[in-house]
C-alpha positions as CSV (number, residue, x, y, z in Angstrom):
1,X,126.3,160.6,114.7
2,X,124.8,157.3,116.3
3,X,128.0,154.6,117.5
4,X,126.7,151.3,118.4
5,X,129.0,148.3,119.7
6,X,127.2,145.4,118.0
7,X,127.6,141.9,119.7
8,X,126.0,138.4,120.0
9,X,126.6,134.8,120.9
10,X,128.6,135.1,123.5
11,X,127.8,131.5,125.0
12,X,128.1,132.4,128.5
13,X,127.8,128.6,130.1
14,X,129.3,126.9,127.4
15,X,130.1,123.7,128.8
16,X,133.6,123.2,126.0
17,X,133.5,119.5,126.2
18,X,136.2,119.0,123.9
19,X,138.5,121.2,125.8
20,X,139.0,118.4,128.5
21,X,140.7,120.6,131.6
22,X,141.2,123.5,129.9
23,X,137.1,124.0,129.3
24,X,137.1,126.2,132.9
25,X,139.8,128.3,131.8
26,X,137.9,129.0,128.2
27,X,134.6,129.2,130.1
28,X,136.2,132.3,132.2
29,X,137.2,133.7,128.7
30,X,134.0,134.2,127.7
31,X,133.6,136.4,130.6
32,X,136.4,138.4,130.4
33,X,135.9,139.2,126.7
34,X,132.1,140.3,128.0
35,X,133.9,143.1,130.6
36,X,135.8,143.9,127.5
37,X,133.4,144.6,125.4
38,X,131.5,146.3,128.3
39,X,134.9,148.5,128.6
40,X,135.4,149.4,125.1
41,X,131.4,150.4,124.6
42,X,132.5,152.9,127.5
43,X,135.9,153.9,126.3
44,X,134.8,154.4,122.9
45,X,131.3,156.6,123.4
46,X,129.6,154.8,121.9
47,X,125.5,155.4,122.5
48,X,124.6,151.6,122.4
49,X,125.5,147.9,122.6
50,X,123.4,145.4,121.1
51,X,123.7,141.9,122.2
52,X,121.6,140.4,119.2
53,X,120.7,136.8,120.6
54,X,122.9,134.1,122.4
55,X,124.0,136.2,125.7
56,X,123.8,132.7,127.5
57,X,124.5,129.1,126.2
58,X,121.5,128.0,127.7
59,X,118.1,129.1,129.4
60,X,119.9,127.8,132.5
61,X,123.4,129.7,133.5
62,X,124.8,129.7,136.8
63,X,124.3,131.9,139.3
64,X,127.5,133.1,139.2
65,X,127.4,134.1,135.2
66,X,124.1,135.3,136.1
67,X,125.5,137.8,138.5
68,X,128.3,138.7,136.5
69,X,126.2,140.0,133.4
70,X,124.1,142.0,136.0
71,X,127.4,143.8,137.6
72,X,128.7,144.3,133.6
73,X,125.5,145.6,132.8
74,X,125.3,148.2,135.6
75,X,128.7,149.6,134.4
76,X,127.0,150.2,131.3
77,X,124.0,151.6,132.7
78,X,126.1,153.8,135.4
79,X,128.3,155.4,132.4
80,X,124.8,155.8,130.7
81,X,125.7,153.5,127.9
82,X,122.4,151.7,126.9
83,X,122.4,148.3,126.0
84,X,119.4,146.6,123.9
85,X,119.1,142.7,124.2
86,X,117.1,140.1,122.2
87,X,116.9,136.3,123.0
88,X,118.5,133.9,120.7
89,X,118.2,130.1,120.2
90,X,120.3,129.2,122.8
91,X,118.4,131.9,125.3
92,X,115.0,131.6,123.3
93,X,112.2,133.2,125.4
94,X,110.5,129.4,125.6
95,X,108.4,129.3,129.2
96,X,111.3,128.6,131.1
97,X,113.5,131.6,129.8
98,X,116.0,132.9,132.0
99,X,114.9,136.2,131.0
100,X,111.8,135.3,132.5
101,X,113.0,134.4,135.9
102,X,115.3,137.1,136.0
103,X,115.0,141.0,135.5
104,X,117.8,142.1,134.1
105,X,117.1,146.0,133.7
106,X,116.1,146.0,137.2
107,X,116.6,149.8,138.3
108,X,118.6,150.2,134.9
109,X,116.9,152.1,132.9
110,X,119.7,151.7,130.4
111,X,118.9,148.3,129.7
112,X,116.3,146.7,127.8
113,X,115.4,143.5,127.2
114,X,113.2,142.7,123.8
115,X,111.6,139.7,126.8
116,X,107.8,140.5,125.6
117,X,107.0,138.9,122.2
118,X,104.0,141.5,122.0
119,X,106.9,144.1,122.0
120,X,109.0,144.6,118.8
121,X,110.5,148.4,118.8
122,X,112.1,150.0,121.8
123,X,113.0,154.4,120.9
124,X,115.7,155.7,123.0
125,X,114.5,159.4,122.6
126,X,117.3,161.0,123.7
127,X,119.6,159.3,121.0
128,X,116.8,159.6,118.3
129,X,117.1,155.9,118.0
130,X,114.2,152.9,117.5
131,X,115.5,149.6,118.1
132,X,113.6,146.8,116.7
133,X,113.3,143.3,117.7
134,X,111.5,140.0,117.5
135,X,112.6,138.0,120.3
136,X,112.5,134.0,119.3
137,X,110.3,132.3,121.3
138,X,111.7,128.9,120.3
139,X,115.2,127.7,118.6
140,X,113.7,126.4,115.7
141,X,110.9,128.4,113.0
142,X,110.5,128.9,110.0
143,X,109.2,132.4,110.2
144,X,111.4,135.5,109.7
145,X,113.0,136.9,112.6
146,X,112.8,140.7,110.3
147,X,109.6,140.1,107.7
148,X,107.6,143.1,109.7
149,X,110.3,145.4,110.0
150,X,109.3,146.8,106.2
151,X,105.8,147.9,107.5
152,X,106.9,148.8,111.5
153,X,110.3,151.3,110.3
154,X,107.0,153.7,108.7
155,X,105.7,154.2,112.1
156,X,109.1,155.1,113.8
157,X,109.4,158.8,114.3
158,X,113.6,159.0,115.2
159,X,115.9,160.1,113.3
160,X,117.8,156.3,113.3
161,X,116.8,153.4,113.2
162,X,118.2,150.0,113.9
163,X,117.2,146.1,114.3
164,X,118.6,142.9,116.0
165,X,117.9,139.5,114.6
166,X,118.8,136.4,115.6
167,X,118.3,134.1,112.7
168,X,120.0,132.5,109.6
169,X,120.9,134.7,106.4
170,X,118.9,131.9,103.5
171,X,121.9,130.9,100.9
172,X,121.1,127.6,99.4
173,X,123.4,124.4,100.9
174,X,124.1,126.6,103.8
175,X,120.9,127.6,105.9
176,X,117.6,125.4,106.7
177,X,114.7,126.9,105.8
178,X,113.0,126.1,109.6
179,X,116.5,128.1,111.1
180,X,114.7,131.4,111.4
181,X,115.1,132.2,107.7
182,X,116.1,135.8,106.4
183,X,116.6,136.7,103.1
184,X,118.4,139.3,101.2
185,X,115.1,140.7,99.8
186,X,113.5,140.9,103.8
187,X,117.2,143.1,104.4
188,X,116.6,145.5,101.6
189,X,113.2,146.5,102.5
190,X,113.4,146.6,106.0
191,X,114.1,150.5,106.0
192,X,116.9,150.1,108.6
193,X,120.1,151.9,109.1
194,X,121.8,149.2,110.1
195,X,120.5,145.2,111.1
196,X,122.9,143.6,114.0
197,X,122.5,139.9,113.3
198,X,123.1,136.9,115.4
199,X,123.1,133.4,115.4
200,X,126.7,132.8,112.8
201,X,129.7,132.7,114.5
202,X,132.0,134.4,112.3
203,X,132.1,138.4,111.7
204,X,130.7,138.9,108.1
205,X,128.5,141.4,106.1
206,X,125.3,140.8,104.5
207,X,124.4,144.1,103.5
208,X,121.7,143.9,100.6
209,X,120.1,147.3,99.5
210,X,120.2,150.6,101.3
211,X,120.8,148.0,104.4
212,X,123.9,147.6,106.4
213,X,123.9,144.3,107.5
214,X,126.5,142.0,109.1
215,X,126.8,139.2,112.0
216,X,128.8,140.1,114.9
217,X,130.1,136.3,115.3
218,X,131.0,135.2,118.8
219,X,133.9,137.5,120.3
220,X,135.4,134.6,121.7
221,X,136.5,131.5,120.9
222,X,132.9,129.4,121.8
223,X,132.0,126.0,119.4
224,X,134.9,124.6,116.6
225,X,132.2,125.2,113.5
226,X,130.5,128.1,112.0
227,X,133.6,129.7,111.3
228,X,132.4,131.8,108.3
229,X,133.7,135.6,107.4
230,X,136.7,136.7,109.1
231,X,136.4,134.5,112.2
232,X,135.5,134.7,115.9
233,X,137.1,136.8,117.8
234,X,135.0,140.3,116.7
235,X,132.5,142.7,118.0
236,X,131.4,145.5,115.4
237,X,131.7,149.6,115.9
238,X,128.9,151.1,113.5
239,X,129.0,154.9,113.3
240,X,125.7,155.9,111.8
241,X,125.3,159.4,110.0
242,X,123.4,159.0,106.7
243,X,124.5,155.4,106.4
244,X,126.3,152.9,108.4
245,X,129.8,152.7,108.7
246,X,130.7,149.1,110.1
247,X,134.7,148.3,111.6
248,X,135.3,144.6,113.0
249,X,137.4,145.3,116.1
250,X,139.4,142.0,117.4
251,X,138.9,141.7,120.7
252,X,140.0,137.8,121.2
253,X,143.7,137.0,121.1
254,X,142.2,133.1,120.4
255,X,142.0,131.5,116.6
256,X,140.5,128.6,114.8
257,X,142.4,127.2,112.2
258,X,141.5,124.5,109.5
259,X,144.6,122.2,108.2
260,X,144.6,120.2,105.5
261,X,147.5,117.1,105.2
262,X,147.8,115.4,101.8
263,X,150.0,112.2,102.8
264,X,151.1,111.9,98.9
265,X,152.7,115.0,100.3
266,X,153.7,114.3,104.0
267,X,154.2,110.5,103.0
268,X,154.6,109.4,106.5
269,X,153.6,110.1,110.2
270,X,157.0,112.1,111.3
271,X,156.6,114.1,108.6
272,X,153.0,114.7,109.9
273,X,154.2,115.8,113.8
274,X,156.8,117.8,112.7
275,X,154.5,120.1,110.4
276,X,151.9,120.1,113.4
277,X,155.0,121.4,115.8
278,X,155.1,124.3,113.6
279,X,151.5,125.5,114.0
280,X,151.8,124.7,118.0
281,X,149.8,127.6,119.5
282,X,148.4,127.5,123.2
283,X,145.7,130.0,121.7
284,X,144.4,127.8,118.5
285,X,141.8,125.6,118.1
286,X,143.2,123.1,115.2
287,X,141.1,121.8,112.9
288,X,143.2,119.3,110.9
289,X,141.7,117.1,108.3
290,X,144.3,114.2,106.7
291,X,143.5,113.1,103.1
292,X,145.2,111.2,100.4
293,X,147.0,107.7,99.5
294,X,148.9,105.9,102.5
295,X,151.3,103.1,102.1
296,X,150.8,100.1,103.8
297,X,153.2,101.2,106.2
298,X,151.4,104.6,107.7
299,X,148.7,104.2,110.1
300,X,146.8,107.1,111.1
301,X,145.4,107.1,114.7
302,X,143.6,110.3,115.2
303,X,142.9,109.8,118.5
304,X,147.0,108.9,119.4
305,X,148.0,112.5,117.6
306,X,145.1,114.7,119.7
307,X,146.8,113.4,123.0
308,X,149.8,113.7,121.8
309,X,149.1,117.4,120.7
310,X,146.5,118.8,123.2
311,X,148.9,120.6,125.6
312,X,150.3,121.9,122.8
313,X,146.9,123.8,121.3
314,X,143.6,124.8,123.1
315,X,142.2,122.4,121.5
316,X,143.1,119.8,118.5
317,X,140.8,117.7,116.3
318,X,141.6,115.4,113.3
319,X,139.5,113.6,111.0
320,X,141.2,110.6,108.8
321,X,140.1,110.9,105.4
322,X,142.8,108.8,103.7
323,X,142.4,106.0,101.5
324,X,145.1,102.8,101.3
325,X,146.6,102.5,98.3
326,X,144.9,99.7,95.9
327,X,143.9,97.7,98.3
328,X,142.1,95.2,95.7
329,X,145.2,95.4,93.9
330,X,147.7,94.4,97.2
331,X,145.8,91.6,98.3
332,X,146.1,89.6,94.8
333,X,149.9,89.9,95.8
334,X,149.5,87.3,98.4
335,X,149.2,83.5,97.7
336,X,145.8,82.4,98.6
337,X,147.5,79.6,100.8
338,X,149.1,82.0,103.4
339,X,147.4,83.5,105.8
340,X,147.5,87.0,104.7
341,X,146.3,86.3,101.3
342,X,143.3,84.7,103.3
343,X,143.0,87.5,105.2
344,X,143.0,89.9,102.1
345,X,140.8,87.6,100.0
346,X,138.4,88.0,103.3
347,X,138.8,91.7,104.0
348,X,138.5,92.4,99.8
349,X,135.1,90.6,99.8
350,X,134.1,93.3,103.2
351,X,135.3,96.0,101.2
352,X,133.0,95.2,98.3
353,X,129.8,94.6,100.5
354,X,130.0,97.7,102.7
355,X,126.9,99.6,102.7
356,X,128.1,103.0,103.1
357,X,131.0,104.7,102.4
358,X,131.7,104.4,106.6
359,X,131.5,100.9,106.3
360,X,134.0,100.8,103.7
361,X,136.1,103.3,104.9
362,X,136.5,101.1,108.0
363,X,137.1,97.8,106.4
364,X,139.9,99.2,104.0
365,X,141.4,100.6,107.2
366,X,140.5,96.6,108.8
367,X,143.1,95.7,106.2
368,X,145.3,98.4,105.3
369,X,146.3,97.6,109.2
370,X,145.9,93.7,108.7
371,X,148.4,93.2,106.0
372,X,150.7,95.3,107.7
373,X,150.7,93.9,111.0
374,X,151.0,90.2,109.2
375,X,153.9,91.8,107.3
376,X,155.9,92.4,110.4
377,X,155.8,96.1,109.9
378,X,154.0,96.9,114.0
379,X,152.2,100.0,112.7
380,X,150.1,99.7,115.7
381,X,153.0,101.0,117.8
């Protein structure tokens, strides 16, 4: 039996913008999930990890991160755990690669880096293993990271064989055909045991044929998008005998959540905090998207309810979808000779001239806000 400890996009370097002063502290998460996952590869026996693309956020990491991989690496090459790495988009190897300037299997010879793009199959003899690889030389192309895997697995003399891929699986509405494209047809021919893929951030199985074939996702929290499958938070055991047997292990204690508010529900904004009090979590990353009718009485200032809720989640963002109610409608309630029938004849006129539905969306806003304000009602406090 072959066990393998399948990983990828990991994000080391992430710079977590919308984390505000709690990016270092997720930043330092994604390096302690990486000694985890170096830990369990050890604790488990397992014969190989594969870090399928997106090690590093970038092609330019610290020194510090830089070091740290090296040090987690060694463990793995001193408990004689091999480790197989292919560049990604984030770490393509462009010119100024950082697997260029730096040698990571440096008197390892567990490690190996796919950092040749001559080189596509690396055999581990003494597992009776071939691991294949095309290592992306750019983020973007429209050529298939796996296409010459059908012909190259012929040539392979081992008993198992295996290929990393960073790249994106081609469902229509979902994947751009210039994003490294694979397809389902490219999987069932490749004549693999099992295909570690990278480059989606969720854990989730594309297996297509006699091929096992699944996305690791990022094992830690790392961008709020690209959810997909069951989530972030994974790294995948694969026990190979005459097929491939894949379990997602959870190795993050960290969760995105999407949320979605109808206000013909919620009807007003203390309804609203006290439903988000009940998902507070220092450990989730809220997603929380607020649709529906609003009186004239409700403003929604997503801005205001992130800082009022960002100590209370790792992170918190909400997007206003809500419409006012009738706003045509309310402004014929006002007499044209008072200023806030002037001010809805004007805003009514804006509303009907937007170009877009962004420019509408703001003007109804304009005077969802306006009417209230003239009407005494201080929503803007």
């Amino acid at each position: 039996m072959l066990r393998i400890i399948h990983t990828s996009d990991v994000h080391i370097g992430v710079k977590f913008g919308a984390f505000g002063d709690k990016a270092g502290a997720q930043r330092q998460s994604l390096l302690d999930v990486f000694a985890k996952i170096v830990d369990t590869a050890i604790s488990s026996r397992a014969h190989i990890v594969l870090i399928a693309g997106d090690l590093f956020d970038s092609n330019f990491p610290s020194y510090q991160s830089v070091q740290f991989v090296k040090m987690q690496l060694a463990k793995l090459n001193d408990a004689k755990v091999y480790v197989a790495i292919t560049p990604g988009t984030h770490d393509c190897l462009s010119k100024d690669s950082i697997y260029k300037r730096e040698n990571f299997a440096q008197n390892m010879p567990h490690v190996y880096v796919f950092d040749n793009p001559g080189v596509t199959a690396k055999e581990f003899s003494d597992i009776d293993l071939t691991v294949f690889a095309k290592a992306n030389t750019s983020n973007k192309s429209t050529e298939s990271p796996i296409a010459f895997l059908a012909e190259a697995s012929v040539a392979a003399k081992t008993k198992y064989k295996v290929a990393m891929a960073h790249g994106s699986v081609q469902i229509e509405g979902k994947s751009a055909g210039d994003d490294l494209p694979i397809t389902l047809r490219d999987i069932a021919e490749s004549g693999m045991h099992y295909l570690a893929l990278g480059h989606w951030h969720g854990a989730q199985e594309f297996s297509f044929g006699a091929t096992a074939a699944w996305y690791a996702g990022s094992p830690e929290i790392t961008y709020q998008e690209g959810k997909g499958g069951l989530g972030q938070g994974y790294i995948l055991l694969v026990d190979i005998m005459e097929k491939a047997d894949v379990k997602p292990v959870k190795v993050s204690d960290k969760e995105v959540e999407e949320f979605a508010m109808d206000m013909q529900i919620y009807e007003n904004m203390e309804n609203v905090y006290y439903e988000l009090e009940k998902h507070a979590n220092q450990n989730k990353i809220l997603m929380v998207n607020i649709s529906g009718i609003i009186r004239s009485d409700v403003f929604i200032d997503p801005v205001r309810i992130e800082q009022d809720f960002r100590k209370k989640f790792l992170s918190i963002k909400v997007s206003d979808f809500t419409g006012f109610a009738a706003p045509e409608a309310l402004g014929r309630e006002y007499p044209e000779e008072l200023v806030i029938g002037q001010f809805a004849r004007i805003m009514r006129q804006k509303i009907e001239e937007a170009k877009t539905p962004e420019e509408k969306k703001i003007a109804q806003d304009a005077m969802h806000i306006g009417i209230a304000e003239l009407e005494g009602k201080n929503v803007l406090d």
